[in-house]
C-alpha positions in Angstrom: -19.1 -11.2 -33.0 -15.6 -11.3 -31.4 -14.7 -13.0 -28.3 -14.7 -10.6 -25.4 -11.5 -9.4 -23.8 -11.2 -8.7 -20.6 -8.1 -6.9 -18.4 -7.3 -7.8 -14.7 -4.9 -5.5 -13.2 -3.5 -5.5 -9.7 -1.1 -7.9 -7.5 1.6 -7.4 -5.4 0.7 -9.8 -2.8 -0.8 -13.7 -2.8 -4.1 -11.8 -1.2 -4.4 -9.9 -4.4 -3.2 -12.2 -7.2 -5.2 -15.5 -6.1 -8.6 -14.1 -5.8 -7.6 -12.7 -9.3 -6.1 -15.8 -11.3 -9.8 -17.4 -8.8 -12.3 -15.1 -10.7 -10.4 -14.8 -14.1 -10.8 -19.0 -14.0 -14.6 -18.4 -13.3 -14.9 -16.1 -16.2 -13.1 -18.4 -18.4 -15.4 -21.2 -17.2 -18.5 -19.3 -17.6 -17.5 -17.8 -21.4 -14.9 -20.1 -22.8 -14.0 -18.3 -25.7 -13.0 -15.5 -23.7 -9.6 -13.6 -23.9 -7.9 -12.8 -20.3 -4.9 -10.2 -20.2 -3.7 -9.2 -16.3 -1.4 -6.4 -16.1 0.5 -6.5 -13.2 4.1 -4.8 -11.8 7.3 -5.5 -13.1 9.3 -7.4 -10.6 6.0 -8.0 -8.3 5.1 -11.8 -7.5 2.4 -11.8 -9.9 4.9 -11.7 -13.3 5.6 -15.3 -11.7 2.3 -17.2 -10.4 0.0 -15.6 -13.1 1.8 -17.4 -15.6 1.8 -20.4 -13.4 -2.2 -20.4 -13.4 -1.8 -20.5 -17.3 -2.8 -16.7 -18.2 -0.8 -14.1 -19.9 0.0 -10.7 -18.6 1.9 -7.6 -19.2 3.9 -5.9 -16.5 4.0 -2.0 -15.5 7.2 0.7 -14.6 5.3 1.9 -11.5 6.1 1.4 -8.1 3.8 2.5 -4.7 4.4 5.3 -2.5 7.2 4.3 -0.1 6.1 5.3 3.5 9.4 4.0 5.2 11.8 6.5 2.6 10.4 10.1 1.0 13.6 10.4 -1.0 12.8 7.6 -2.8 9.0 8.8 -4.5 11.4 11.1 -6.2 11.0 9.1 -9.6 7.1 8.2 -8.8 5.6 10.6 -10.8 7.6 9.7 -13.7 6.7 6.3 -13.1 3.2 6.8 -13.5 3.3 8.8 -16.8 5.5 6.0 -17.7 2.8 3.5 -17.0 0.0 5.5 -18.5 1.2 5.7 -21.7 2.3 1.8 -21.2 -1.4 1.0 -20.2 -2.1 3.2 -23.1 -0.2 0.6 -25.7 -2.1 -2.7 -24.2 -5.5 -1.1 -24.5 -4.6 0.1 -28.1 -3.3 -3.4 -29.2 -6.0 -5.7 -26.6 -9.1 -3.4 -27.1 -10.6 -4.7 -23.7 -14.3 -5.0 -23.0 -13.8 -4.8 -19.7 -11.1 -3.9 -17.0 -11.1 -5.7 -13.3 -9.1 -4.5 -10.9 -7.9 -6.3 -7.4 -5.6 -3.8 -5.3 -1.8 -3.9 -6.1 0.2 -1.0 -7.9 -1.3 -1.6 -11.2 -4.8 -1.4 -10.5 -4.7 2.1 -10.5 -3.8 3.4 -13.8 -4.9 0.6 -15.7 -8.8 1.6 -14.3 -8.3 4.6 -14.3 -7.7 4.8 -18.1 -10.5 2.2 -18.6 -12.7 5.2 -17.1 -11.7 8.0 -18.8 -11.7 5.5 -22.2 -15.7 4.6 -21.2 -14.6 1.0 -20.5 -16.8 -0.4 -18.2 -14.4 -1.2 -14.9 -15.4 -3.3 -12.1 -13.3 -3.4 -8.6 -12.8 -6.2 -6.1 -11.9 -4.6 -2.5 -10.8 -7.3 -0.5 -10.8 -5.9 3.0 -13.4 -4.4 5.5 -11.3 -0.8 5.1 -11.1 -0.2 1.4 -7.8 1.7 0.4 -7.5 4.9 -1.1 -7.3 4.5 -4.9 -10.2 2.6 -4.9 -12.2 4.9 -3.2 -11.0 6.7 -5.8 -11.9 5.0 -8.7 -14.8 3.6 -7.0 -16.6 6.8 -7.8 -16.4 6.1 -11.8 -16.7 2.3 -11.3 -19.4 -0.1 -12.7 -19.9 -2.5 -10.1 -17.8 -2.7 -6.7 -17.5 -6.3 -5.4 -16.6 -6.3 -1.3 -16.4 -8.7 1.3 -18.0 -7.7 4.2 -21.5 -5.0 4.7 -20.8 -1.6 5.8 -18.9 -0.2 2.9 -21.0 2.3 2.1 -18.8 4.6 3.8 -16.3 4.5 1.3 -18.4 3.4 -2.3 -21.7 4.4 -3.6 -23.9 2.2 -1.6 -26.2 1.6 -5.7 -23.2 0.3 -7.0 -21.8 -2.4 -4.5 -22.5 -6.5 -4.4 -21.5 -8.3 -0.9 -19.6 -10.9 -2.9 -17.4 -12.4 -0.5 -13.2 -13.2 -1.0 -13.1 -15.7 -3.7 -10.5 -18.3 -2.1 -8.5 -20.7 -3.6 -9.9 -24.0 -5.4 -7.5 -25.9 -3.5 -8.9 -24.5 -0.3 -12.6 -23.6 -1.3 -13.6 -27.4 -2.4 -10.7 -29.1 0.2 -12.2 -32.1 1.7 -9.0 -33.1 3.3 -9.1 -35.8 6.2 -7.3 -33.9 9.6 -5.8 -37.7 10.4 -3.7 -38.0 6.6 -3.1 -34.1 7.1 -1.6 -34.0 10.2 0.3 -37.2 9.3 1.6 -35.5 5.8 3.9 -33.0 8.6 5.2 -36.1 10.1 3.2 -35.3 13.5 0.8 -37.5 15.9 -3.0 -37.2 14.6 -3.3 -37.8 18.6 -2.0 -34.8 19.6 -3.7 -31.2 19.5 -2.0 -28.9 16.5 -0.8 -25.2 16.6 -0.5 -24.1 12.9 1.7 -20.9 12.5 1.2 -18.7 9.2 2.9 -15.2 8.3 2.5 -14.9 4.9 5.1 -15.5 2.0 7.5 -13.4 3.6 7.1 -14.1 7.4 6.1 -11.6 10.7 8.6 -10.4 12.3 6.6 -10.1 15.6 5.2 -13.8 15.3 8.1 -16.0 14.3 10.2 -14.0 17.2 7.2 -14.8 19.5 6.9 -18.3 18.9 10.6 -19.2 18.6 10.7 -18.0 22.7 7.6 -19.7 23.0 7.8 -22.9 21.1 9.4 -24.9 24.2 6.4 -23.9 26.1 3.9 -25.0 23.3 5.5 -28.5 23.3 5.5 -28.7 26.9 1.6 -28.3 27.1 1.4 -31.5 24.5 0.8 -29.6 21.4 2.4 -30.0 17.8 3.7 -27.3 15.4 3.7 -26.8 12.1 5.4 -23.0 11.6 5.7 -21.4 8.2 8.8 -18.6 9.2 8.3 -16.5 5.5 11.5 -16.1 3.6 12.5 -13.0 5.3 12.8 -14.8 9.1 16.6 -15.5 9.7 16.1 -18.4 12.1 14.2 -20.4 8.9 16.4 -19.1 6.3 19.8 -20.0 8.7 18.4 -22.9 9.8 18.6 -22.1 13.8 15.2 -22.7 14.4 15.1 -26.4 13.4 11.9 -28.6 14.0 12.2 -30.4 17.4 9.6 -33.8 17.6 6.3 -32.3 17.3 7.3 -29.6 15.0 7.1 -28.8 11.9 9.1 -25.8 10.3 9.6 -24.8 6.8 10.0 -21.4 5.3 7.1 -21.8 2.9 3.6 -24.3 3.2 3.1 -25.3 -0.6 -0.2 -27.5 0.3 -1.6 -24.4 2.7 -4.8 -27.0 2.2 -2.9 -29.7 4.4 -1.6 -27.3 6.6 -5.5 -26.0 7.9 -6.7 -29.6 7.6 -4.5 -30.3 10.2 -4.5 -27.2 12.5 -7.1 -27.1 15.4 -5.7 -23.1 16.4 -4.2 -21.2 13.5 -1.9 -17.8 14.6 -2.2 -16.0 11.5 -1.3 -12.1 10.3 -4.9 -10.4 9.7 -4.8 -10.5 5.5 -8.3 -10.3 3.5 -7.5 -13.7 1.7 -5.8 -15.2 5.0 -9.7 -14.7 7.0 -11.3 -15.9 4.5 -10.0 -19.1 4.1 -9.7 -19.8 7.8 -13.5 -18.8 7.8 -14.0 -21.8 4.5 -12.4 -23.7 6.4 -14.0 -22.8 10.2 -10.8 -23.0 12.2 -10.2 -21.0 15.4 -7.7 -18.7 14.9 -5.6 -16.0 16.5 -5.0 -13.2 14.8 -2.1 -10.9 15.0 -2.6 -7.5 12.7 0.4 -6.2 10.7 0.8 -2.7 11.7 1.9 -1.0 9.0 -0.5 -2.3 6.2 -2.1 0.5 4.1 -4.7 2.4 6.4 -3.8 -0.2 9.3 -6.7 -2.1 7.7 -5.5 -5.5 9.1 -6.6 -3.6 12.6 -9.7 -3.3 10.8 -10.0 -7.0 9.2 -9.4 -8.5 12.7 -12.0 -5.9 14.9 -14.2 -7.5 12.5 -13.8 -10.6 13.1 -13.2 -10.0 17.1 -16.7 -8.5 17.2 -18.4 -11.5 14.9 -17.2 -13.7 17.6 -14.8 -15.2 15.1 -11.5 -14.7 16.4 -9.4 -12.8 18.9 -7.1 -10.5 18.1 -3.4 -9.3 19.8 -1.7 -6.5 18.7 1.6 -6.4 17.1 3.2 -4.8 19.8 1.9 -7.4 22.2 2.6 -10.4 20.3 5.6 -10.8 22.3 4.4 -11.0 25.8 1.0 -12.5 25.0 0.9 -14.5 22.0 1.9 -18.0 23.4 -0.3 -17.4 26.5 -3.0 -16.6 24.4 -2.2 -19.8 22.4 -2.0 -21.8 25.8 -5.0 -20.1 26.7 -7.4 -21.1 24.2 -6.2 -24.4 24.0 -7.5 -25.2 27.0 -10.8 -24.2 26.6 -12.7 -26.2 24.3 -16.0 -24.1 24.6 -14.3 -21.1 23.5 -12.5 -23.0 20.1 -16.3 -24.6 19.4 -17.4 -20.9 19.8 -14.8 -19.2 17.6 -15.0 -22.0 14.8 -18.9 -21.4 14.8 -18.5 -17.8 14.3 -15.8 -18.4 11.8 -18.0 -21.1 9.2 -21.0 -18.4 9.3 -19.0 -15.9 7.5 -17.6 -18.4 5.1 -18.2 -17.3 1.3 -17.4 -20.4 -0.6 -18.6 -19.2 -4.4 -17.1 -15.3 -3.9 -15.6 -16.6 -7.4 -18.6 -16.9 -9.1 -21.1 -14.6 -7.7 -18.4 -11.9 -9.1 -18.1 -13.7 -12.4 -21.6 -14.2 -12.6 -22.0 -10.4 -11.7 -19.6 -9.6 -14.3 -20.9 -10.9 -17.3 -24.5 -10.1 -16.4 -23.8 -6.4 -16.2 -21.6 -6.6 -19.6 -24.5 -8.1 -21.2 -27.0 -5.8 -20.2 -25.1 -2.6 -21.2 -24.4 -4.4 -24.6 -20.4 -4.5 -24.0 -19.9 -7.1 -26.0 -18.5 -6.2 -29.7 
């Protein structure tokens, strides 16, 4: 009997690629003698931090749909011939028992030719409004792992486990002390802190909103610690430079520091970025990004709105009621007790190995194992 192999396809984004590299470590932990492949896009973040997380993968020609210019799909259907046949040549030469697929460009073709091979495939759909390809291939998939209830409407209801987001080790197990935290960002442990996240790459409508605001934010006694993204020009120029009680750095590497030390987070509306504020019970603000695939950071943040978890304000309004609502909720202790109770009950700390778990279980019982 041969070690079995299993695929993980998808990436694109850290909300994607770290519950991946989370429940491939489960997998490994559960059956050590197991043989991991991801596949993952060429030029895509995940050809860099899967290695990191000490897996191999393979990366795909195939790009997305590009909403923002039509002329340039010309080549997409090429593309994803290109990366059939490619998907083709790894199952050929892996011979997976298994594919897992986690959203991203890959995920698509890669389970889609485990299905029409008769390899079982399992999804993970991260937010509360699944996307279109895995509706898709939810309708030939073995298992469908989600993250909130309700999503029937999108899967067959027979074939889906309420798993959870599995969230970083880092995050999941952090027992960080606020006081050593807060001090690691060269603040006061005395002083209330704002913690400001975007994502890898930034918001546009946050950083923009906080650097008219940030005056204001000090003013009212609170600290700052402000991750701008890459793609903000004031972090990348340097013209938005930490002032005392500020903190501000294009990219957070100990993101387990940075919520340690927060008391309100501002935060985009990401699967992965809700569920570790939930792990971790913070009251947050959360401010959708607009144009995400089927708006379903609208959706993530409703749901959270309507848990009594967090409030939400639009993109458009970020501008003219961000800080306030920052100002706001700071000075109303009831209402952060409130939103950081509603936050812990929805917090999924072993999403990881409930899906592993779920994993191996089915593979055993339809004998996928060779």
């Amino acid at each position: 009997m041969r070690n079995r192999k299993i695929v993980i396809a998808g990436g694109g984004t850290g909300g994607h690629i770290f519950p991946a590299v989370a429940i491939a470590q489960q997998l490994r932990k559960m059956e050590p003698g197991m043989e991991i492949l991801f596949i993952g896009a060429k030029g895509k973040m995940e050809m860099e931090k899967v290695p990191q997380a000490g897996f191999n993968i393979e990366g795909l020609d195939i790009a997305g749909f590009n909403r923002s210019s039509l002329i340039k799909n010309i080549w997409l259907p090429f593309k994803l011939v290109k990366s059939w046949l490619q998907v083709r040549g790894i199952f050929r030469r892996f011979r997976p028992d298994a594919a897992i697929g986690v959203g991203g460009y890959s995920s698509f073709p890669v389970l889609k030719y485990a299905q029409s091979a008769g390899i079982p495939t399992f999804i993970h759909e991260s937010n509360s409004f699944a996307g279109r390809s895995n509706i898709m291939l939810g309708r030939g998939a073995t298992r469908i792992f989600v993250a909130t209830e309700g999503m029937e409407k999108f899967f067959p209801a027979d074939r889906i486990t309420v798993s959870g987001n599995p969230v970083r080790a880092s995050i999941a197990s952090a027992a960080r002390d606020r006081e050593e935290a807060v001090r690691h960002f060269g603040l006061d442990p005395r002083k209330p802190v704002v913690l400001v996240v975007g994502g890898s790459l930034g918001a546009r409508s946050i950083n923009e909103a906080i650097a008219a605001g940030a005056d204001r934010i000090r003013e009212a006694g609170m600290q700052l610690i402000w991750q701008t993204g890459k793609s903000f020009e004031g972090g990348r120029d340097g013209s938005v430079v930490a002032r005392p009680g500020q903190w501000v750095g294009t990219f957070i590497t100990e993101m387990d520091m940075a919520y340690a030390a927060a008391d309100i987070i501002v935060s985009r509306a990401g699967a992965m970025a809700i569920a570790e504020i939930t792990v971790m019970g913070r009251p947050a603000i959360f401010v959708p990004y607009p144009h995400a695939a089927e708006d379903h950071q609208t959706a993530n943040a409703q749901s959270m709105v309507q848990k009594g978890a967090g409030i939400m304000i639009s993109d458009a309004d970020a501008a003219s009621r961000l800080v306030d609502a920052v100002l706001e909720l700071a000075r109303d202790p009831q209402r952060q007790e409130a939103l950081k109770t509603g936050a812990a009950k929805l917090a999924i700390r072993d999403a990881d190995q409930r899906i592993a778990r779920d994993i191996l279980e089915t593979l055993n019982k339809t004998g996928s194992h060779t």
